[in-house]
N, C-alpha and C positions, 0 to 999 in steps of 0.2 A: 564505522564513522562515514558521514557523507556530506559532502559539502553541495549545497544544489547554489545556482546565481537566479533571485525570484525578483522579476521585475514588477510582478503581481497583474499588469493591464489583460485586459484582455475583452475582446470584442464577443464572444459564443454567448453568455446567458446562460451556461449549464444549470439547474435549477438548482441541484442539490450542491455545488462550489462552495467548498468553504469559506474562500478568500470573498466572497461576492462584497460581506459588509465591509471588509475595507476598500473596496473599489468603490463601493454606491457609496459612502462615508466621506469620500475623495483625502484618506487617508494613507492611501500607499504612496511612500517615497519618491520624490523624482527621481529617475534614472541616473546619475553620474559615474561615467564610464572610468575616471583614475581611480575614484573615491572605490570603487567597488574590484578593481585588480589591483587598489593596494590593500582591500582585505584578504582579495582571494591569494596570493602572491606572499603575505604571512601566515595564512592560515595552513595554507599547503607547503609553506616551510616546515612547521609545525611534527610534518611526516617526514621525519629524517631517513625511514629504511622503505617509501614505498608502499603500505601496508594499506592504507585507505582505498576506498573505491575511488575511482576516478571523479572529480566534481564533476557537475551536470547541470547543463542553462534547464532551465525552469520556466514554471510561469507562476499563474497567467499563461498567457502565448508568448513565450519569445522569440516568437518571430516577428511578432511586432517590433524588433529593436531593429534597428539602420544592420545593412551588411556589414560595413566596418567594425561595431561594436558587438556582432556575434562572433566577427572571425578573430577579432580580438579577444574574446573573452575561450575560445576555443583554439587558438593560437596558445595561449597561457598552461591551460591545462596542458595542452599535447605533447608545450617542452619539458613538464614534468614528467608527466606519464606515458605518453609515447599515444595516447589516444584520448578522446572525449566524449560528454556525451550529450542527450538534448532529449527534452522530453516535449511534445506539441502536438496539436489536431493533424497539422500534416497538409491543411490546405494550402498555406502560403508559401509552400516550398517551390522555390523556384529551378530553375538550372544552374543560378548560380550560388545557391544553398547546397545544390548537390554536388560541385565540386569543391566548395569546402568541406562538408563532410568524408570526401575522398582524400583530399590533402589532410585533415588532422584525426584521418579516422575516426570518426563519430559515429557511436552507437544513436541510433534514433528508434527513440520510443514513441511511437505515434497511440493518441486516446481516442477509443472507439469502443463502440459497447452494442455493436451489433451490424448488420449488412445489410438492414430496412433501414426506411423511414421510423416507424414503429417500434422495431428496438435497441433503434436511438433516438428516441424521441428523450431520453432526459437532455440532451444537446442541443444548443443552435435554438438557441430559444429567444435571442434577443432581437429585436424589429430588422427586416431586411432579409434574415436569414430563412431559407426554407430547406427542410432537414434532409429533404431527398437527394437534393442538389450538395448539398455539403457532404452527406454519408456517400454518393457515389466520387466525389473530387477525393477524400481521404482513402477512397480506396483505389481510385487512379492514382494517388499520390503512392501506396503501399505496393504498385505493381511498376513504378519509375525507380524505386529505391532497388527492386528485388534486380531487376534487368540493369542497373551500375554495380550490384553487390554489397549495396550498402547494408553492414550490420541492423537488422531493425526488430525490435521488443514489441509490447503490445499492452494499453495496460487497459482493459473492460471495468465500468464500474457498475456492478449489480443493484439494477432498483426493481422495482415494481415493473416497468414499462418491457424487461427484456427477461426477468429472474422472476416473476410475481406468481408463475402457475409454473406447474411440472412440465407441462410441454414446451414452456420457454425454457425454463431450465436444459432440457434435450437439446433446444436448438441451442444456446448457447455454447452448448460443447461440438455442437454441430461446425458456430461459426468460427470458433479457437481450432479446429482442425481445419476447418479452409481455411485460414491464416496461414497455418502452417504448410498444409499440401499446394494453397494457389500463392503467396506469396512468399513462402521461406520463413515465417516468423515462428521460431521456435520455444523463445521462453516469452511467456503472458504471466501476466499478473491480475486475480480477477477481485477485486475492491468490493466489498459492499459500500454503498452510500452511508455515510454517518451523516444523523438529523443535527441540527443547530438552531433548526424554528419549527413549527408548529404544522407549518404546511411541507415542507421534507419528511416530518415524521407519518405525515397521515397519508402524502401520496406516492411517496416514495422510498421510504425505508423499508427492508424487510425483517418477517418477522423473524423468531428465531427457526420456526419446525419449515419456513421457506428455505430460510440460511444455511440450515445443517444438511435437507436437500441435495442444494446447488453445492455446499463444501463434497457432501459423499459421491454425487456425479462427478465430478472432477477425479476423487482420490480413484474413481472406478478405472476412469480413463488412462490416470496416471499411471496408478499400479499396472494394469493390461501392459502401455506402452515407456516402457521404463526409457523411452527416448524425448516424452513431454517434458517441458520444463516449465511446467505451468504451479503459479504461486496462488495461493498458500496450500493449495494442496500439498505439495511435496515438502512444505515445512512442517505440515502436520504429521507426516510419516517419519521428519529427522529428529520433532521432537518426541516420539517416545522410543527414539533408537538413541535419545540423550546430546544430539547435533542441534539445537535450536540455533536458526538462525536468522529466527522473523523477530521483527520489530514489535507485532504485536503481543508476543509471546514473551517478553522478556521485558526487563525494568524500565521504565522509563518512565524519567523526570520530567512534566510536563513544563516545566521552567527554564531546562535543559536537556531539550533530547535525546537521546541516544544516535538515533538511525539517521536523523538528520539536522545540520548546522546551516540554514538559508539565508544567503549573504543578499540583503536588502539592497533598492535602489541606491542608499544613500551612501552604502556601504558598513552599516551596523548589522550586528549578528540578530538572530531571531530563531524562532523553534518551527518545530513541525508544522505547518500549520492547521492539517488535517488530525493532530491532537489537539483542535478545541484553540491554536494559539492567535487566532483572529477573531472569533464569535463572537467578540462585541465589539468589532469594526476598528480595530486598533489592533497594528500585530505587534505583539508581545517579543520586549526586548529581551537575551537569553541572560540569563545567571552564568558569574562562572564557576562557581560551587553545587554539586549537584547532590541532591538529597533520595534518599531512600525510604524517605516517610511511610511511603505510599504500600509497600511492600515488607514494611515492619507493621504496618497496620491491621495489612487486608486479612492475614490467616488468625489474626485474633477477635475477628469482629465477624459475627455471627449471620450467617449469610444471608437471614430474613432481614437483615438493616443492612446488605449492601454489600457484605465481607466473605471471605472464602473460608470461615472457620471449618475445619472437617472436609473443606472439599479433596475428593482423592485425584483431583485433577493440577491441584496447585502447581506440583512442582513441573508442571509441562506449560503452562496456561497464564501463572502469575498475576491473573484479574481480567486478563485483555491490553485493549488501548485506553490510557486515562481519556483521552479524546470522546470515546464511546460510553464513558459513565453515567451508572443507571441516573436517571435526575440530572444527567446533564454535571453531574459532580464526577470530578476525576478521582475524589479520592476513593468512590464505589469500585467495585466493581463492574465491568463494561458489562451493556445490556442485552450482549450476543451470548452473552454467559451457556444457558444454555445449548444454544446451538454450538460450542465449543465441546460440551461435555457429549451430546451426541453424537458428534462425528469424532470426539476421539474414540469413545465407547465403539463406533462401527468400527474404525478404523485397526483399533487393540483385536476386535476379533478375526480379522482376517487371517489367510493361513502365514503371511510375511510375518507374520508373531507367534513366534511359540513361549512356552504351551499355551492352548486357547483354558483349557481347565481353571488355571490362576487368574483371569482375567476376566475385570468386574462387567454389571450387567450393562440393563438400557438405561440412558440416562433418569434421573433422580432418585440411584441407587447409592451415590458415592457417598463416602467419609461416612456409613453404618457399621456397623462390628460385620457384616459376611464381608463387607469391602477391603475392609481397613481403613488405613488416613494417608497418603502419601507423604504427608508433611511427620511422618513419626519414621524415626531414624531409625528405632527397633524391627518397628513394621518392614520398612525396607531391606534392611538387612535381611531380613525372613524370607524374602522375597527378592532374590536376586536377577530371577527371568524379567523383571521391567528394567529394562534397560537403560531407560532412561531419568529410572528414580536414583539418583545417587546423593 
């Protein structure tokens, strides 16, 4: 469970943003600061032993909110949990951003997707901005946090512009280790860009034999250096040791989402939004009954119309993100589909899995009679060495 506070503004232009149509729309919330710590302040009542990740300011950019209304909104969290956290480009950070981040321990997740111009050009795309000058300020900014000690993440979103050829690919893991060795940033998270219009999908999304790629470079990295904590890679290795613990991986209600609960300007709840919960410029208020449709559906509907009947990856994979539905329908299957089954397929063969004997082939081999079905409880039982089919 995660609570993020999404004021949604933001001044960057990043191309592929999902939130962009509710901003151009002039559809996000006014900002009110009671109205939104008396959601957050019940909701994180809500967790009577502790258990939730710590909420998290959001955007948009939240730093575009007044200092009072961050150190308020991170004052709140901190008396619960004893820390906070914040996700942002990292340009507006000032000095006296960084001593509240010292006083209420704030993890700071700064977004970047690369250490050129070039690959971060999907960024700082809105008039005034010129992206050399922003990609060097966020990484001045990434070298002020490390020299106060400030906790700080990292989250990269893979398009075309940094992930689109194999030798971006290289260098991106090139730039996730400078992160780590010239700033301290240990765990990354590396996003593909999900389409929502027409020109995301043709200049910026990748495909899937890009995707699976850039997933097995990472899993390469990870596996070598069991000190990365670089995402989804490392989710992809717990879920077929039976540890899932990614959002994409697992059920989720696009009406109410699992991995995250984002408490609006106004103070009303809302979903994910990078599950598709803004895409037509209105963000979608949450449910508070959550359904399972999606996932009593998917393994009975035949996977040339969309469904994961016979896939032998189901029970690690669950469809994807509804967000990423083939056709833009959440009820599909996500359209990374493949690039899931390739990189678990590399992944099942490496020596961290034994036996390799029992384990199926290259992708568009699964759910045939040499595979088996993962979804057939016999099968698995038969098969006790996947460890993560239970």
């Amino acid at each position: 469970m995660g609570l993020t506070i999404k004021p949604i503004a933001c001044p960057g232009g990043c191309l592929g943003c999902y939130e962009k149509d509710i901003r151009e729309g002039g559809n996000a919330p006014k900002f009110d600061l009671p109205k939104v710590l008396e959601t957050l302040t019940n909701q994180m009542a809500l967790d009577k032993d502790n258990k939730w990740n710590s909420p998290t300011l959001h955007g948009g950019e939240p730093l575009l909110l007044s200092l009072i209304d961050i150190e308020a909104i991170l004052k709140t969290v901190f008396d619960k949990y004893g820390r906070s956290g914040i996700q942002t480009s990292g340009i507006g950070i000032t000095s006296e951003h960084i001593a509240l981040f010292s006083e209420y321990k704030t993890c700071v997740g700064i977004s970047i997707d690369g250490d050129t111009p070039e690959t971060n050009a999907g960024r700082w795309n809105a008039p005034g901005f010129d992206c050399q000058e922003m990609t060097d300020k966020t990484l001045d900014t990434l070298e002020r946090l490390r020299l106060v000690g400030i906790n700080t993440s990292a989250i990269a979103v893979m398009r075309q512009c940094n992930a689109g050829t194999s030798a971006l690919r290289s260098d991106l893991i090139r730039f996730g280790l400078r992160l780590r060795d010239e700033f301290g940033v240990n765990s990354m998270r590396f996003n593909p860009v999900i389409a929502f219009d027409e020109r995301t999908a043709r200049d910026e999304e990748l495909d899937n034999v890009d995707l699976a790629d850039a997933y097995k470079k990472q899993i390469i990295k990870v596996v070598a250096d069991k000190n990365l904590s670089w995402y989804p890679a490392r989710s992809f290795i717990k879920n077929l040791n039976g540890e899932s613990d990614e959002c994409v991986f697992s059920e989720c209600d696009p009406w109410a989402t699992n991995s995250e609960t984002p408490i609006l300007g106004d103070g009303s709840l809302s979903v994910c939004m990078k599950g598709g919960g803004g895409s037509d410029g209105i963000p979608t208020l949450r449910t508070e009954k959550k359904s399972s449709a999606r996932y009593e559906a998917l393994p009975q509907v035949r996977q040339e119309a969309g469904g994961c009947k016979g896939c032998f990856w189901w029970t690690y994979c669950k469809g994807g993100c509804p967000g990423a539905g083939i056709n833009g329908d959440w009820r599909n299957r996500a359209r990374f589909c493949d690039a899931y089954k390739e990189t678990f397929s590399f992944l099942s063969g490496l020596a961290i899995f034994e036996p390799k004997k029992s384990q199926p082939g290259a992708c568009g081999d699964h759910g045939d009679k040499a595979h088996g079905d993962s979804n057939d409880p016999i099968w698995r039982k038969e098969h006790p060495e996947w460890k993560g089919a239970k």
